[in-house]
C-alpha positions as CSV (number, residue, x, y, z in Angstrom):
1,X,-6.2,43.3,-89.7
2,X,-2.9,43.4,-91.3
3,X,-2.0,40.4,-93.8
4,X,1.4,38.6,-94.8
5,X,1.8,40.0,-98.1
6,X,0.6,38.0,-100.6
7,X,2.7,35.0,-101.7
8,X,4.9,34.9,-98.1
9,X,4.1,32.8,-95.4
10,X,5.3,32.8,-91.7
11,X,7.0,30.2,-90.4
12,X,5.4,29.2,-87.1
13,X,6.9,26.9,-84.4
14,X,5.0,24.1,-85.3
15,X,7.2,24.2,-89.0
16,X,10.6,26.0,-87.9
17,X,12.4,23.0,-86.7
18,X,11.7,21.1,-90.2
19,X,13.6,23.9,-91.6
20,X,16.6,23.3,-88.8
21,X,16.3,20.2,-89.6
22,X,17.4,20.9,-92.9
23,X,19.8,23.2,-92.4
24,X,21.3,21.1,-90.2
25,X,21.9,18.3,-92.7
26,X,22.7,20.9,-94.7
27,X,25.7,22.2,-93.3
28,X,26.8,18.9,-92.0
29,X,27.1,17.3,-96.0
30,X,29.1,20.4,-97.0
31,X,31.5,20.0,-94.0
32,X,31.9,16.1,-95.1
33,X,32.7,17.6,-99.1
34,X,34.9,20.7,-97.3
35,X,32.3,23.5,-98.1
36,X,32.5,26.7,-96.4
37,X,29.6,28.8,-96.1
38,X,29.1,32.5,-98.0
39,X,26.3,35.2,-97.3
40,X,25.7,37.6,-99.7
41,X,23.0,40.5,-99.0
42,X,19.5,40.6,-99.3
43,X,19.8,42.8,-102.7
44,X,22.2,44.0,-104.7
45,X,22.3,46.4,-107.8
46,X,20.1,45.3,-110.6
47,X,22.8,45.2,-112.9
48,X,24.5,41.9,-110.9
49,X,21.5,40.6,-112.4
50,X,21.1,41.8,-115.3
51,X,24.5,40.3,-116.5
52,X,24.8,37.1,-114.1
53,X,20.9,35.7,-114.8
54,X,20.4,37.7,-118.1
55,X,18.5,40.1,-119.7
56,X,16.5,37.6,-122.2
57,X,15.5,35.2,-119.3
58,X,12.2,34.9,-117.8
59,X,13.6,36.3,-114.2
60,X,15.1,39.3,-115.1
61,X,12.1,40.3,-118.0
62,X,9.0,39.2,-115.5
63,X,9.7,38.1,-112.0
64,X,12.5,40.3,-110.2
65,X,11.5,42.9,-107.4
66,X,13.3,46.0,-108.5
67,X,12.8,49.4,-107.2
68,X,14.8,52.8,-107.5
69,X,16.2,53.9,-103.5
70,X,16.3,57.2,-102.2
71,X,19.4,57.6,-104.0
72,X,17.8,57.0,-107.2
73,X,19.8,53.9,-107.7
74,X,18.5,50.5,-109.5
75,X,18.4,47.9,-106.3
76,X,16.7,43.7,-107.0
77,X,16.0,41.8,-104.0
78,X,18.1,38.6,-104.7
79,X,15.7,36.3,-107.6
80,X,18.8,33.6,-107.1
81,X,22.4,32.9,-105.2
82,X,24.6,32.4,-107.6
83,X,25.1,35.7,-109.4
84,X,25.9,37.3,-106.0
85,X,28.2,35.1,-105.4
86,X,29.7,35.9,-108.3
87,X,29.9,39.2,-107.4
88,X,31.3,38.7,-104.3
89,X,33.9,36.4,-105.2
90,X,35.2,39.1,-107.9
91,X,34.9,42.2,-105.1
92,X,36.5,40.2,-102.5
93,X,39.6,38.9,-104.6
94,X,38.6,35.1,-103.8
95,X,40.4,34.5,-106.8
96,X,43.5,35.0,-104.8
97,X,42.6,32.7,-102.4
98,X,43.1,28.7,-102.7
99,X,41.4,27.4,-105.6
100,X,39.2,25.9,-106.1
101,X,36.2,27.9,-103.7
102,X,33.8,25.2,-102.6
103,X,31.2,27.5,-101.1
104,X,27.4,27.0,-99.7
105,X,24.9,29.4,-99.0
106,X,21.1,29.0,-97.3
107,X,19.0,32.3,-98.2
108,X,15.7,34.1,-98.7
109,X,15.1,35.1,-102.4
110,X,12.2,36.7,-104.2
111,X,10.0,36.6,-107.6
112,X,7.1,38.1,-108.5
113,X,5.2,35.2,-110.1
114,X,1.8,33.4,-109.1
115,X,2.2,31.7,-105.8
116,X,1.8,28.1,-105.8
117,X,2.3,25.1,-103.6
118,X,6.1,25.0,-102.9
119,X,6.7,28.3,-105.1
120,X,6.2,31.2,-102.8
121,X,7.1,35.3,-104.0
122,X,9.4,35.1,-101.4
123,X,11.0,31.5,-101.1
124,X,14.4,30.5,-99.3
125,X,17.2,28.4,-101.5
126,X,19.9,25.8,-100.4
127,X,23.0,26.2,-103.0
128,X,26.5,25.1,-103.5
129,X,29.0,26.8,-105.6
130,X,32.5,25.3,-106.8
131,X,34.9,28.1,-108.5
132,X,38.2,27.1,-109.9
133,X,37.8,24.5,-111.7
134,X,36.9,23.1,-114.9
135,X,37.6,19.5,-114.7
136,X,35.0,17.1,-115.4
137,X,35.5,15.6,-111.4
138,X,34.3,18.7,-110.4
139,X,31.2,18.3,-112.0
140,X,30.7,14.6,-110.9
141,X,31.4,16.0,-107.5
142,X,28.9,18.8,-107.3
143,X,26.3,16.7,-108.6
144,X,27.5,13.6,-105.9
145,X,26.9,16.2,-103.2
146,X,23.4,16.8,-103.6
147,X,22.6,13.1,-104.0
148,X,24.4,12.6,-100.9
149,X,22.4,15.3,-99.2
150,X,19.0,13.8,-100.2
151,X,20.1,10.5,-99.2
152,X,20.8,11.9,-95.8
153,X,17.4,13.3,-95.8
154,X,16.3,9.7,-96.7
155,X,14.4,11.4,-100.2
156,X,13.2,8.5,-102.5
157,X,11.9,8.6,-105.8
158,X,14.1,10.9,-107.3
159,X,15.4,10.5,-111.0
160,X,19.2,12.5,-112.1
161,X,18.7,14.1,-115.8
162,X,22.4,15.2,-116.9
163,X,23.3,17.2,-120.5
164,X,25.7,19.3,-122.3
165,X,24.8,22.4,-123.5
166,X,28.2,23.0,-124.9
167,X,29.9,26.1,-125.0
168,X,29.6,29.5,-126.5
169,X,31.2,28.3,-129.8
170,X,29.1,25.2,-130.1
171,X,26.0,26.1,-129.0
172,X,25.5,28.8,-131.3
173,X,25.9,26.3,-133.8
174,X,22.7,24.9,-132.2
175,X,20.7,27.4,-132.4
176,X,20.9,28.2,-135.5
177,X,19.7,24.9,-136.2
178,X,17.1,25.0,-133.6
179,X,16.3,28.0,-134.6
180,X,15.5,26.8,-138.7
181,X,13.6,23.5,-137.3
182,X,11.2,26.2,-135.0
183,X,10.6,28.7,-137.8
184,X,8.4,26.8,-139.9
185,X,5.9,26.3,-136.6
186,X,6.4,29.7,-135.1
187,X,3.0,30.6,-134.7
188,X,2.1,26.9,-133.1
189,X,4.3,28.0,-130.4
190,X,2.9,29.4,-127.0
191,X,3.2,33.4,-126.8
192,X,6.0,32.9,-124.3
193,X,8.2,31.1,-126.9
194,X,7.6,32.9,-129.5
195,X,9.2,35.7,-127.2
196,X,12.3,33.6,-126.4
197,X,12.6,32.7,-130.2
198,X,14.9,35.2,-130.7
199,X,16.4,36.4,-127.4
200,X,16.6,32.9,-125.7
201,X,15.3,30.2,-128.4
202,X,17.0,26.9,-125.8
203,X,14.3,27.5,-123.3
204,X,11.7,26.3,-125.7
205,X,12.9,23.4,-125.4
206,X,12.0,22.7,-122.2
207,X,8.6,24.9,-121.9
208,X,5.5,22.9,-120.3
209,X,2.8,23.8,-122.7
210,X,1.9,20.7,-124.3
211,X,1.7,21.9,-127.9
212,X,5.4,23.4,-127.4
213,X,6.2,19.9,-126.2
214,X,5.1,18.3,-129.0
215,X,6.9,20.7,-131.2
216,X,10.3,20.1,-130.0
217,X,9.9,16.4,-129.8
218,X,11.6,16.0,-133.0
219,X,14.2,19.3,-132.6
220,X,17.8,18.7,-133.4
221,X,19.4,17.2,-130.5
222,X,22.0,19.6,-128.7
223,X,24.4,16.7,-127.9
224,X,24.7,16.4,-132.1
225,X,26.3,19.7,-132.0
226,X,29.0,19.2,-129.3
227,X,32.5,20.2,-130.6
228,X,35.2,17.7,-129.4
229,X,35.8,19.3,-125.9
230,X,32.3,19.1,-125.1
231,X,32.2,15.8,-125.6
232,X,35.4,14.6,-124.2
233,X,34.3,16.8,-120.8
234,X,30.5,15.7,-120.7
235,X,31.6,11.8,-121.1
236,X,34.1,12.3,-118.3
237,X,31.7,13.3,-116.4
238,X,29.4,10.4,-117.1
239,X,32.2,7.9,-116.9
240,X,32.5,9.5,-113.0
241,X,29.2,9.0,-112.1
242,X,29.6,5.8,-113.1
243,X,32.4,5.0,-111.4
244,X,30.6,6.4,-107.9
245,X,27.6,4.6,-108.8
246,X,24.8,7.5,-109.7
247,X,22.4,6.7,-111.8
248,X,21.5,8.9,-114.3
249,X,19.5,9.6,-117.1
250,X,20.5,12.4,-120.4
251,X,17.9,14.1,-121.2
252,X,19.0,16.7,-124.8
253,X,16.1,18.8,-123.2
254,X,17.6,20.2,-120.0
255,X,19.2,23.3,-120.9
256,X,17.9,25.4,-117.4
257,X,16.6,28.8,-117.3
258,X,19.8,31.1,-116.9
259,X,21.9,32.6,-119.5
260,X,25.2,31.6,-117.5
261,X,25.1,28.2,-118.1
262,X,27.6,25.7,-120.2
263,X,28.6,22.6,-120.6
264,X,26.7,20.1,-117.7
265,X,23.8,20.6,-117.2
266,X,21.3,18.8,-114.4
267,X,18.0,18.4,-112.1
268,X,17.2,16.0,-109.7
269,X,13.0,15.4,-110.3
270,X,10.7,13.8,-108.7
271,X,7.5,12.8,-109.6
272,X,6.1,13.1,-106.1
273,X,5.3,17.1,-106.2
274,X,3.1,17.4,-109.6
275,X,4.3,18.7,-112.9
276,X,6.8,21.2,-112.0
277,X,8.9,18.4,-110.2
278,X,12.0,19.7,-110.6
279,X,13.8,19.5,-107.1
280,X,17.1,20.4,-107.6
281,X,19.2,22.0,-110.4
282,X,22.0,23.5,-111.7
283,X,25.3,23.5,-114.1
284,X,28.6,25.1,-115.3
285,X,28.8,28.6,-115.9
286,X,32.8,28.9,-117.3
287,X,31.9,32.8,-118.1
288,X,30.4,34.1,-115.2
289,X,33.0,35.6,-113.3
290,X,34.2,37.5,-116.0
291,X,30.7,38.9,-116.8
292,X,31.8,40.6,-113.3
293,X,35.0,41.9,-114.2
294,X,37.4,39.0,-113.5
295,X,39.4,36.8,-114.8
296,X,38.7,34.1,-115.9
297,X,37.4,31.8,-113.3
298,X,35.2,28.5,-114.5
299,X,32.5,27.7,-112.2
300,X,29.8,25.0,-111.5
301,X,26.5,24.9,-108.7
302,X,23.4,23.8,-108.3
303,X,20.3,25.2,-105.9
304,X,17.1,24.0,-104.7
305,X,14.3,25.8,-103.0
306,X,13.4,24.2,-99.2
307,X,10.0,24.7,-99.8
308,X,9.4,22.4,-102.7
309,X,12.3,20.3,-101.0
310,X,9.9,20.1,-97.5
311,X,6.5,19.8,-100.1
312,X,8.5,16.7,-101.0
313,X,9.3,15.0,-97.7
314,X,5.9,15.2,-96.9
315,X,4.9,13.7,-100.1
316,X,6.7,10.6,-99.4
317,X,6.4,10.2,-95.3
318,X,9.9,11.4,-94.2
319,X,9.2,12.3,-90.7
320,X,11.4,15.3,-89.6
321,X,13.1,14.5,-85.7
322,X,11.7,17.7,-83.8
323,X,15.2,18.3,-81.9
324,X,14.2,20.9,-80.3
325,X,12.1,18.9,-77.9
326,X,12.0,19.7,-74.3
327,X,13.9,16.9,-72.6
328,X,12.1,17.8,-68.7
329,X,9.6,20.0,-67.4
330,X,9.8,20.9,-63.6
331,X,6.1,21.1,-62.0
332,X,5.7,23.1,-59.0
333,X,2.7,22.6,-56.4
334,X,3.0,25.7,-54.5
335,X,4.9,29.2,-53.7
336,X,7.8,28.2,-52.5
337,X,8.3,25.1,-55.3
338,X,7.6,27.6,-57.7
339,X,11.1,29.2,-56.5
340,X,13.0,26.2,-56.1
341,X,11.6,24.8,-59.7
342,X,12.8,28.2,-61.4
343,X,16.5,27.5,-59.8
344,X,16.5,24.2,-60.8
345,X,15.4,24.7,-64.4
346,X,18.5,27.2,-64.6
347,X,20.9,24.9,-63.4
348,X,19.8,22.3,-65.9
349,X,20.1,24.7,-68.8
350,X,23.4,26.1,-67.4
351,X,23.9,22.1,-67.8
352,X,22.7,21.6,-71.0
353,X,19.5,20.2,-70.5
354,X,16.8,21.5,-72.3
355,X,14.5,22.2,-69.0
356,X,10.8,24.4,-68.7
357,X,8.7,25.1,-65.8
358,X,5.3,27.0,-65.4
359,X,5.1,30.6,-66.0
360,X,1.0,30.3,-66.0
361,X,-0.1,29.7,-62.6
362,X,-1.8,26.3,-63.4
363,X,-2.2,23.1,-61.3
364,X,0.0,20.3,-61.6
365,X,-3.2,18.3,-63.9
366,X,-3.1,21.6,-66.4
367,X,0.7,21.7,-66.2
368,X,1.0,17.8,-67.0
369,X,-0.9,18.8,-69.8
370,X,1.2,21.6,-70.7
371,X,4.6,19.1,-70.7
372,X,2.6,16.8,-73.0
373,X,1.7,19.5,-75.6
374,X,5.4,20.7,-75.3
375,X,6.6,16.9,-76.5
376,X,8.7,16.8,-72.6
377,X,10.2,13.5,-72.5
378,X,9.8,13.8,-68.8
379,X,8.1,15.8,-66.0
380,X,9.5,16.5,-62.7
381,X,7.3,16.9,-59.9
382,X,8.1,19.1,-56.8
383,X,5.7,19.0,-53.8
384,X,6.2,20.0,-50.1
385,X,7.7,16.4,-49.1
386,X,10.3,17.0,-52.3
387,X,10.9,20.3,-51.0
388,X,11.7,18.5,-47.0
389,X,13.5,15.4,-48.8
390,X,15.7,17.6,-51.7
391,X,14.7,15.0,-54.3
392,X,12.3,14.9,-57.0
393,X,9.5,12.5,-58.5
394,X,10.4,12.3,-62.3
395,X,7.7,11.0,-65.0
396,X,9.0,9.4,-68.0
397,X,6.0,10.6,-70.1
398,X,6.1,7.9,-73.0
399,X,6.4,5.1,-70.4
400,X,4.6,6.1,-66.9
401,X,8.1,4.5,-65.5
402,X,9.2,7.4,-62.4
403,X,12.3,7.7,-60.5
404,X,13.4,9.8,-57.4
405,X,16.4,11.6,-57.9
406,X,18.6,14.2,-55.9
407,X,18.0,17.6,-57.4
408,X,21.5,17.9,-57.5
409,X,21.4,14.7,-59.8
410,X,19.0,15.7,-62.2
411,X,21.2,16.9,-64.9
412,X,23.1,13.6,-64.7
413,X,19.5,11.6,-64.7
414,X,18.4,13.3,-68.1
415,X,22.0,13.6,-70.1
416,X,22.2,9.1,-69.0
417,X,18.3,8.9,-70.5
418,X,18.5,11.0,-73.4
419,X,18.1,7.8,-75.6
């Protein structure tokens, strides 16, 4: 037998219409904020990578599928959304378009890292990208968005962590600093840090190993170090979360795991999911699109991966509507019901009822069976006198409560009871 390969997962019936579900509300909160949707491929060149994640992070060193094509050229399945979209926005000319770019994407990406619950090789990421601007409202309104898309979902127990990374200028006055504090424990740190020491020294500060934890506790804190336009931008953006009523907490320790990042920083976490709790995150990355070759466009997103987003849900008893359910199922008792059923279930689809009818050959006690597996809301019986009369016996399934209706009717019956 022939397995998924390991760390992917098929997504079986039973699961698919959680993820609709999602998607749904998905697309529905970036229609409320005007956010248009973008699809990027599946891969791209390495290089988009290379200089949109970067070469020091963990992504690009450990975790990205790369492989040569039979043109002998350098191809990554997607690790992330936003770097394409960076590219795409530069190849496309979106920069001549209305500004800012308010754009969303749901797609499959991949990383070669241990699978775990809600971290899958291949996992699938929800993300919103805002290029344009670099006004603090901006900020406040990406991060806005995603709390108003997990209130949709009804998520609770989720905590905002906000910082300021600064910019290029600043922050290299950081870590310089962080970098003389780390020296004299060096060899305390985990072999992981002690690689980014050098090439990516911020991401120490928020590494899980508990000895690195307590290591950084007393660090310099990165919001010491903010020149005056730092500052004046990150307590805007507090000052408008205020103002729209999001609570929030700063953590100096949030500085995320990509090189493109300045300024705001966030994550939504929860403590629902374990350790790695982290639901949602993202930032400003003001030199991204010139990485790419354009000008210079400032830029702020966030992404979350629907699998850790669905472990979550569970977690705390949201119960996903299935709206995919079948609203009637016609049971025939013979031959020529059989024929009459199949019509009928056409018509109601033509309608825009969701309608089934047997395709097994079973008896009305296996078929009634059948309709309650498939969640029907109601079953529709037709027998020889049904046939004669040109009505049917419908079953409200939940209730036992039936009705006779013309067949003619039937669409009306089910659109007036879809309650």
């Amino acid at each position: 037998m022939i397995n998924a390969p390991k760390g992917t997962k098929d997504l079986l019936p039973e699961e698919s219409y959680k993820w609709q579900y999602i998607e749904k509300i998905a697309r529905e909160t970036a229609n409320l904020f005007d956010i248009k949707e973008i699809r990027t491929p599946t891969f791209e060149h390495t290089e988009v990578f290379l200089r949109g994640v970067g070469e020091g992070t963990d992504i690009v060193n450990k975790e990205m599928y790369t492989f040569n094509d039979k043109g002998n050229r350098s191809i990554t399945l997607k690790p992330e959304g936003t770097a394409g979209v960076a590219r795409a926005f530069v190849e496309n000319g979106m920069f001549n378009m209305p500004l800012p770019q308010k754009l969303f994407y749901i797609t499959s990406c991949f990383r070669y890292e241990r699978p775990q619950a809600g971290r899958l090789r291949e996992f699938h990421q929800f993300g919103v990208e805002f290029l344009g601007s670099d006004t603090a409202d901006t900020d406040a309104e990406a991060i806005l968005f995603a709390k108003t898309f997990f209130d949709k979902l009804n998520v609770k127990g989720l905590t905002l962590y906000i910082n300021s990374i600064g910019c290029k200028k600043c922050r290299a006055e950081y870590e310089t600093a962080l970098k003389n504090y780390l020296r004299d424990n060096l060899g305390n740190l985990c072999a992981l840090c002690r690689e980014r020491f050098e090439k990516n020294p911020l991401r120490i500060l928020d590494c899980k190993n508990e000895e690195c934890k307590k290591i950084v506790e007393n660090a310099p804190d990165i919001l010491d170090y903010l020149c005056d336009d730092c500052k004046v931008h990150f307590n805007k953006v507090r000052e408008l979360l205020d103002l729209a009523g999001v609570e929030y907490k700063i953590d100096s320790k949030i500085v995320r795991g990509l090189d493109y990042y300045t300024k705001t920083v966030f994550e939504f976490v929860s403590e629902n999911i374990g350790a790695q709790g982290t639901v949602c995150g993202g930032g400003r990355y003001d030199g991204l699109i010139e990485e790419f070759g354009g000008n210079r466009v400032p830029g702020i997103g966030f992404a979350m991966g629907i699998e850790r987003l669905l472990l979550l849900l569970d977690s705390i008893g949201v119960k996903i509507p299935d709206l995919n359910r079948t609203e009637i199922y016609i049971a025939p008792m013979g031959e020529e019901e059989r024929k009459k059923a199949f019509a009928i279930v056409q018509k109601l689809r033509l309608d825009g009822v969701s309608a089934e009818t047997d395709h097994m050959n079973r008896g009305i006690k296996a078929q009634f069976k059948y309709a309650d597996k498939i969640g029907a809301k109601f079953v529709g019986v037709i027998g020889s006198d049904e046939l004669a009369q040109g009505k049917i016996k419908i079953k409200e399934m939940e209730t036992g409560a039936e009705s006779f209706v013309d067949f003619n009717d039937m669409s009306e019956f089910v659109k007036e009871n879809r309650a």
